[in-house]
Phi, psi and omega in degrees: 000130178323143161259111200289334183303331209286303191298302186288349161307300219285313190309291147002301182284338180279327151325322188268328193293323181304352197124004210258158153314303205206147158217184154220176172209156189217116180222146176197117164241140196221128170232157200212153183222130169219124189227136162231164191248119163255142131102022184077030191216147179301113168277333207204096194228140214215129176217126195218111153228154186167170189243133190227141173223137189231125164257111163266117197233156190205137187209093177094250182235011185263124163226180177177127192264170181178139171210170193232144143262048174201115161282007208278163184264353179269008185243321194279316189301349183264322186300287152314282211301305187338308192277001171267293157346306174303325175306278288226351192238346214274163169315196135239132168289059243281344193240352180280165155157129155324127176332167126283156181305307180263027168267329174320151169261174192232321176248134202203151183219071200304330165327304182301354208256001166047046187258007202227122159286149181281328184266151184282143216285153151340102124034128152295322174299316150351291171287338205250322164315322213241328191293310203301323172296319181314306200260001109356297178292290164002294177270007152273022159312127183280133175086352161316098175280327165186162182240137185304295162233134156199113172234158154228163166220217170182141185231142149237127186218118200237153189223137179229148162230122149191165224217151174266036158250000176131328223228134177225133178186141182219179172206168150230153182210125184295175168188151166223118185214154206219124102200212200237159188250082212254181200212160185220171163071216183171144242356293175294305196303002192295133132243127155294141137257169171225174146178142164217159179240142165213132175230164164283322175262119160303338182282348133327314196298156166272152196291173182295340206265313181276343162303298191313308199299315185291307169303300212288311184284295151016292172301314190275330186287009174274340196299137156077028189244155230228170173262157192276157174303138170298130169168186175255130176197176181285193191225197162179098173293108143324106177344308192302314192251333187303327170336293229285330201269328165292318176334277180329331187243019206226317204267329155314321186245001161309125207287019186258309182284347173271319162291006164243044202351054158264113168152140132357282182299016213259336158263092178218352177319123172087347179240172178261121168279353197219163171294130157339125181066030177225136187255171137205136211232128183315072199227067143347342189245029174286169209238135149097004213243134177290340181254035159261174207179149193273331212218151169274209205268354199211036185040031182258157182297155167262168151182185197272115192217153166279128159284325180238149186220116185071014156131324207250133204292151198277301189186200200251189166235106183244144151276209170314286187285354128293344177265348153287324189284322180267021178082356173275162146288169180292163156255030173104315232275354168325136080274164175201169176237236135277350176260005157193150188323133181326163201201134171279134175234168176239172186241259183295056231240169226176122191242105169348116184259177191253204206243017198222127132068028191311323154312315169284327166323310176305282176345294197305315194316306185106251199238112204172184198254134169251112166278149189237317206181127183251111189259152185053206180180142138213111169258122159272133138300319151296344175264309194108337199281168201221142199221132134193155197290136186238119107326126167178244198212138180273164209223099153217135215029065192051042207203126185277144198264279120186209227306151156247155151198175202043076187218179183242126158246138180237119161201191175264122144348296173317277155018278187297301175317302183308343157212071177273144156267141160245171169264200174238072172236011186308152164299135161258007176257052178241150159312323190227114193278072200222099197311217125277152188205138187286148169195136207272148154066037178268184194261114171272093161296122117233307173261000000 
């Protein structure tokens, strides 16, 4: 196995010899196995390793990335001089430049964070077994015509960062994940479903018989479905989808979108975005969850913090260099990948779930729309207002009647947050923990 530690030294080291000021480096290697089955038989089987290398090189207030998948020292050494040239041509930034020395972290217990399974990863027969039970199961569904995909895989993936203000550190993390697609009626009348599962622990994963079985009834509750009536009515975000919509206010207080003073949000620091007694809340440090990490993307410590807290927003998601343009410190929140300069992302989040229900929602709701999946997007960021192709099951005197598609949901964003209900049905082993959730007075393009 590569030594990643080896690789961003020797990078490092080729940096100061071409000229740079200040650099970092980043290697990550990863191998993946993915096989899917049709009609029980192998359809598709795929296995990809390899080593990626990144470089960031600073010559003043000047940067510039450049990366590789050749480990060779005559590759890194070109690689370095490039990224020096490229520096040496680049504008200048007034916000790039490395951490201090005392901002890093330095003690971090990637142990506690369970991201490495202990048992050895799955077979290709193995995978090629569990895909092929999904979709077994899938079609011993009474109204199943067919099923479309059923795949599984397994991923390993380990990442080092390191930097000439001091700081090195790496980790790894596993993933096994299976599912499935199904298909109900035939030719205009096809409707599909889905369900899948991905864990850090295979032991963990749900068997093969309930992924299928879950796509397939899914699927089937779709047969016949016609578009809903045009009006203003509630809404009721399916747990599956509802994520998508936190997506949205997540995507607001992003030090990126605020400093270009594209969002919604962008005066909203200190005011409420959410209803009174709803948090959402950050935690990089959950055990078993993919997006947790001991460290971000520019080596500063992670932890657990609220962007919102009791309904009214806390604070932005910066690395460095947005919290410099705005006069902040980073929150942790670097990410990157190898081929370009850090970017703030947020990671793992957890939405105050309520005390009821997606069925009392419904109850509560009346009369509306349940989205189960959602196509396309037209969202201003800057506004808030919001468009997008919808699916799900018409809602009346709280009892779902049935299926809907080719339909709109239109509202403001701002709007729509402020009076969101959540239920209690979030996953809790998923990153973004976001029960369903009701919201009153949207718009329905449909019949």
């Amino acid at each position: 196995m590569t030594d990643l530690s080896d690789l961003t030294r020797d990078l490092l080291h080729a940096a100061r010899a071409a000229g740079a000021e200040a650099a970092d480096a980043l290697a990550v290697d990863g191998t993946s196995v993915s096989i899917d089955v049709l009609k029980g038989k192998l359809e598709h089987a795929e296995r990809s390793e390899g080593v990626e290398i990144g470089l960031r090189v600073l010559l003043g207030r000047r940067q510039a990335c450049v990366s590789a998948s050749d480990t060779r020292p005559e590759t890194m050494a070109r690689m370095a001089e490039r990224a020096v040239a490229m520096a040496r041509e680049a504008p200048e930034d007034p916000n790039c430049g490395l951490a201090d020395p005392d901002q890093l972290a330095r003690d971090w217990d990637v142990a506690a964070l369970d991201l490495v399974d202990p048992a050895e990863p799955l077979s290709p027969a193995e995978l090629q077994d569990m895909a092929a039970r999904a979709e077994a199961a899938a079609l011993a569904v009474d109204g199943i015509s067919q099923v479309s995909a059923a795949g599984a895989g397994v991923g390993d993936r380990r990442i080092h960062l390191a930097a000439t203000n001091g700081f090195e550190g790496g980790y790894r993390r596993t993933a096994t994940s299976l599912s499935c697609v199904a298909i109900t009626g035939e030719g205009t009348g096809m409707e599909r479903d889905y369900y899948g599962d991905s864990r850090i622990h295979c032991a963990d994963l749900d068997d093969p018989e309930t992924v299928g079985r879950i796509a397939a009834e899914r699927t089937v509750a779709r047969k016949g479905a016609i578009k809903p009536p045009t009006g203003a009515v509630p809404v009721v975000y399916d747990e599956r989808v509802a994520g998508g919509l936190i997506g949205h206010l997540l995507g607001a207080i992003n030090g990126s979108s605020i400093a270009r003073g594209a969002s919604f949000l962008r005066d909203a620091m200190g005011e409420p975005v959410l209803p009174n007694g709803l948090s959402l809340t950050e935690d990089p440090s959950m055990p078993r969850i993919s997006g947790s990490r001991p460290f971000d993307g520019e080596g500063l410590p992670v932890g657990r913090r609220d962007l919102v807290r009791d309904g009214v927003l806390q604070g932005w998601v910066l690395d460095l260099a947005t919290g410099r343009k705005l006069g902040l410190g980073s929150t942790g929140n670097a990410s990157r990948g190898t081929s370009a300069p850090p970017a703030p992302s947020s990671g793992n989040v957890v939405l105050t779930p309520g005390n009821r229900t997606r069925d009392d929602l419904l109850a509560e709701m009346g009369t509306g729309l349940l989205i189960t999946s959602m196509i396309g997007s037209s969202i201003n960021p800057t506004t808030g207002d919001y468009s997008r192709g919808a699916s799900g099951f018409w809602v009346e005197n709280g009892e779902i009647v049935r299926p809907v598609n080719e339909c709109t949901v239109a509202g403001n964003l701002r709007d729509m947050l402020r009076r969101i209900v959540p239920a209690n049905d979030a996953r809790g082993w998923v990153g973004r923990q976001v029960p369903s959730l009701l919201v009153e007075g949207l718009t329905i393009a449909g019949e």
